[in-house]
N, C-alpha and C positions, 0 to 999 in steps of 0.2 A: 504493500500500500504506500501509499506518495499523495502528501498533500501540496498543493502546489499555494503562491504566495494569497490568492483567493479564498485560502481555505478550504476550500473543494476537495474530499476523498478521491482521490484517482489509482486507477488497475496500474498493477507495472507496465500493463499494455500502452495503455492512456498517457505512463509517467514519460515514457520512452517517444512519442509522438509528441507530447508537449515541448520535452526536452529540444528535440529537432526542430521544431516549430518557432523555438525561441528566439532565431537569428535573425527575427525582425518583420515576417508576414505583416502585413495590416489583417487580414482575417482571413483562421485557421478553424478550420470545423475539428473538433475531437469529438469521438463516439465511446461512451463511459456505459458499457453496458446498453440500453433502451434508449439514453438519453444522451443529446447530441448537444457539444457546447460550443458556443460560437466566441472566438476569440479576437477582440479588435486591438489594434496599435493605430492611433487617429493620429499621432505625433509622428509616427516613420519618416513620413515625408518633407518634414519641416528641421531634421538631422543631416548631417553633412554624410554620414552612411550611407552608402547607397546598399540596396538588398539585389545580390542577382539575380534569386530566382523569383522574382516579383516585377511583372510590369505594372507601368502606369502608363493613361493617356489623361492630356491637360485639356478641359473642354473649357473655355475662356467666350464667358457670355459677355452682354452689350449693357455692360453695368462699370461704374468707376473700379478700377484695379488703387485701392488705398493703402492697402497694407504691401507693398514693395519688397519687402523683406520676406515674406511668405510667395508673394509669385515667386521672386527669385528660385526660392527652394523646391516648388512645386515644378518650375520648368525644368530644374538640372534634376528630377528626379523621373521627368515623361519620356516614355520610348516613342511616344506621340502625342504630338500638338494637333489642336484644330479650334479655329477661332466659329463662333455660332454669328453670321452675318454682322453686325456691326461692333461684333467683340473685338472686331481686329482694326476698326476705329479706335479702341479703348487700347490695341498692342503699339497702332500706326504712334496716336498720342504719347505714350514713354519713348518711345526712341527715335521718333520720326525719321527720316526717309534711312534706309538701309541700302547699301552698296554694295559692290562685291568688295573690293576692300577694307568695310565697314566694319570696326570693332565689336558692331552690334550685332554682324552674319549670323551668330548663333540664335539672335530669338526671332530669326523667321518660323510661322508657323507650317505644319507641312499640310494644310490643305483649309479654308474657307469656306462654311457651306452654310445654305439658308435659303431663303424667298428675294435676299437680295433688296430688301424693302429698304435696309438702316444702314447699308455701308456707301461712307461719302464716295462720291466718283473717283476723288483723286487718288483715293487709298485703295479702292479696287484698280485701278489704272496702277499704282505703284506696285503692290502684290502681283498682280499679273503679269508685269513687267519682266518682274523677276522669278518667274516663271511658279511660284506659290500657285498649285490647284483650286480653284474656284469652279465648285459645285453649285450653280443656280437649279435650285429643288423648286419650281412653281406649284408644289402638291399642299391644297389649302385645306388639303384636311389634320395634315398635324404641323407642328409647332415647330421652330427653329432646331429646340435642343431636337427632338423627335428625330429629324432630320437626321443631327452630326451626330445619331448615336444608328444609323444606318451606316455612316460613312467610319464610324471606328470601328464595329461587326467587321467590314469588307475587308478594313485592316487587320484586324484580328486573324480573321480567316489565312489572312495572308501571309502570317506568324502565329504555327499554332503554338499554343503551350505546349512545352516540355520538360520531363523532370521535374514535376512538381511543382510546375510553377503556376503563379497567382495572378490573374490581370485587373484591375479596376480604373473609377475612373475618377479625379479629382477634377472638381466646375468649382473657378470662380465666378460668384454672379453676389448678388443683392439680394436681400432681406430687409434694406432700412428705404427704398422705395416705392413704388405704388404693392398697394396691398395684393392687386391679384398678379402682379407677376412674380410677386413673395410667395403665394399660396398654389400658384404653377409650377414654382419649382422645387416645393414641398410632394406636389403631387406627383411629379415625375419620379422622386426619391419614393417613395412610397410605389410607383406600378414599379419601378425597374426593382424592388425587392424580390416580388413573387411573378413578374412575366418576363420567361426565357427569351422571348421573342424581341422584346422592348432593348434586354441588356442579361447576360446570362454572368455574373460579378455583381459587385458591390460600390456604389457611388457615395463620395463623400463631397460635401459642398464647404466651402471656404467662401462663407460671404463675410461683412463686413468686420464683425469681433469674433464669432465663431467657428466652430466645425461640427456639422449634424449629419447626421446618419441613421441610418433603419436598424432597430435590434429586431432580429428574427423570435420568431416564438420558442420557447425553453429557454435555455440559459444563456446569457450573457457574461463574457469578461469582457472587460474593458481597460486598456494598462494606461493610467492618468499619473505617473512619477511628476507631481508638481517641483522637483530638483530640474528639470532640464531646463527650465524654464519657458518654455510653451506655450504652459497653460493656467489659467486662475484657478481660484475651488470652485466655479460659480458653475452649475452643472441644471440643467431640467430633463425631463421625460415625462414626453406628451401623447396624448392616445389620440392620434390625428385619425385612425383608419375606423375608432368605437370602442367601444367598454374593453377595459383590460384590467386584468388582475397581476399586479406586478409584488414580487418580493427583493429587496435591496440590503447590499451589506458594501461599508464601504462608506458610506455617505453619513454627514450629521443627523440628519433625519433620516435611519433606515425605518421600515416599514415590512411591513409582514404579510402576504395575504392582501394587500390594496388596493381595492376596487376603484382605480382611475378612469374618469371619462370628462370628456366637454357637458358641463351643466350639472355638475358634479366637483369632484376634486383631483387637484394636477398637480403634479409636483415639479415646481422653480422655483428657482432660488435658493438648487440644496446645495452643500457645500460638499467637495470631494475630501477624505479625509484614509484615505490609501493609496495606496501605488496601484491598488488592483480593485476596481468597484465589479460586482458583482449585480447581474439583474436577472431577474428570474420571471418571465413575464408570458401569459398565458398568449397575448394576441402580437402584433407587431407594434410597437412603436417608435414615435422618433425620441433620439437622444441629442443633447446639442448641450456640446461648451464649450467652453469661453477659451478664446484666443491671450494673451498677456501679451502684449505690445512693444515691440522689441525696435525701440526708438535707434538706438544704436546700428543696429545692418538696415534700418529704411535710411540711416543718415551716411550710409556707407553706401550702399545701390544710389542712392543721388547725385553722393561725390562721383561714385564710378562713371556712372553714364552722361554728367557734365564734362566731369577730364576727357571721357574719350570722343 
């Protein structure tokens, strides 16, 4: 038997899979008997580590990029870029015009896609130029992200996983915005959870102070080491999808047995108070915390990209 830092009883089977598991996955399923645990690292990406056997694709929507020091880390961590129509208004504005000599070469995205509705001319005219793929999707029945999450599939497909490897996909976008395109992009977190079709992985969003993600039904770990400095204690989980019964260890307010729902009672505003939160939750829902603001590399990404 093997209790890992969660607390959680674990098989030598279990211990020996964790154990492996530990070089950094963002999420890692263990099967402990009947019961399947889902393992998240929200921080991986924001480490100067990089994990090999882990892709990532950067989906970079049509929202202010504020926090500099976090794209930074998200891009040197994507085996793929792709800006969602006028996200690459919001890439064109950080570095504006790119050259091939250009110190900047590295954060061209490797492909553009959308309806085409929000990207200025001159910034489609400049991406195109330089030979950046530009996917004009006229299909008015789904939505931008909807789109570039057809065109990361293709890619996918076109590198399959091996050896164990993990693909997911980090989206900067907004939350402090208009409301339905905050609750758009809750939605899409929420269908790419349980439809294979939509996105077969795990999306995590980086909007303006935090990082939210879907816990799967059963158990949840969660690795929050508030030491890297990353993150704050400031933690919620919310029953976006309907009534869930959630059990928490880990947190100032754990809870037992908790029948959370909208019109009802939620839990924000708990404090994280391990390296390892623990959720135990009957239905799906979102988890989301808090970014710590790391003034220092957004004043260093400014300097950088001014001198150059």
């Amino acid at each position: 038997m093997f209790t890992d830092g969660a607390g959680l009883v674990l098989s030598g089977c279990a211990k020996a899979i964790y154990l492996q598991t530990d070089l950094g996955n963002l999420l890692t399923q263990i099967r402990v008997g009947d019961r399947l645990i889902m393992e998240w690292r929200p921080t991986e990406c924001l480490s100067q580590q990089i994990c090999p056997t882990h892709r990532h694709a950067l989906l970079i929507l049509n929202s202010p990029i504020t926090d500099l020091a976090t794209f930074e880390s998200l891009w040197g961590h994507a085996n793929y870029t792709i800006c969602a129509d006028g996200g690459a208004n919001r890439l064109y504005d950080i570095f504006g015009p790119v050259h091939e000599d250009s110190p900047h070469q590295d954060f061209l995205p490797d492909a553009i896609c959308g309806d085409l509705d929000s990207i200025r001319p001159e910034v489609e005219a400049h991406y195109e130029e330089l030979s950046v793929p530009i996917e004009h999707d006229r299909d008015q029945g789904s939505t931008d992200i909807e789109k570039c999450f057809r065109i990361i599939n293709k890619w996918r497909a076109r590198h399959p996983i091996v050896n164990g490897s993990t693909f997911d996909v980090n989206v900067i976008g907004s939350l402090g915005g208009r409301v339905d395109q905050g609750f758009s992009l809750i939605h899409h977190l929420y269908k790419a959870s349980s439809d294979p079709h939509f996105f077969s992985g795990n999306i995590l969003l980086f909007s303006e102070e935090s990082i939210s993600f879907i816990l799967q039904k059963g158990i949840n770990t969660i690795h929050t080491p508030l030491s890297e400095g990353f993150l704050t204690e400031n933690v919620g989980i919310i029953p976006i999808g309907g009534p869930a019964v959630i059990s928490t260890q880990g947190l100032e307010w754990d809870v037992k047995d908790w029948k959370t729902e909208f019109g009802g009672q939620i839990s924000t505003s708990n404090h994280i108070k391990r390296d390892v939160i623990v959720v135990h939750t009957t239905e799906r829902v979102l988890f989301t915390v808090e970014r710590a603001k790391d003034e220092e590399g957004q004043e260093r990404f400014l300097r950088d990209i001014t001198n150059q």
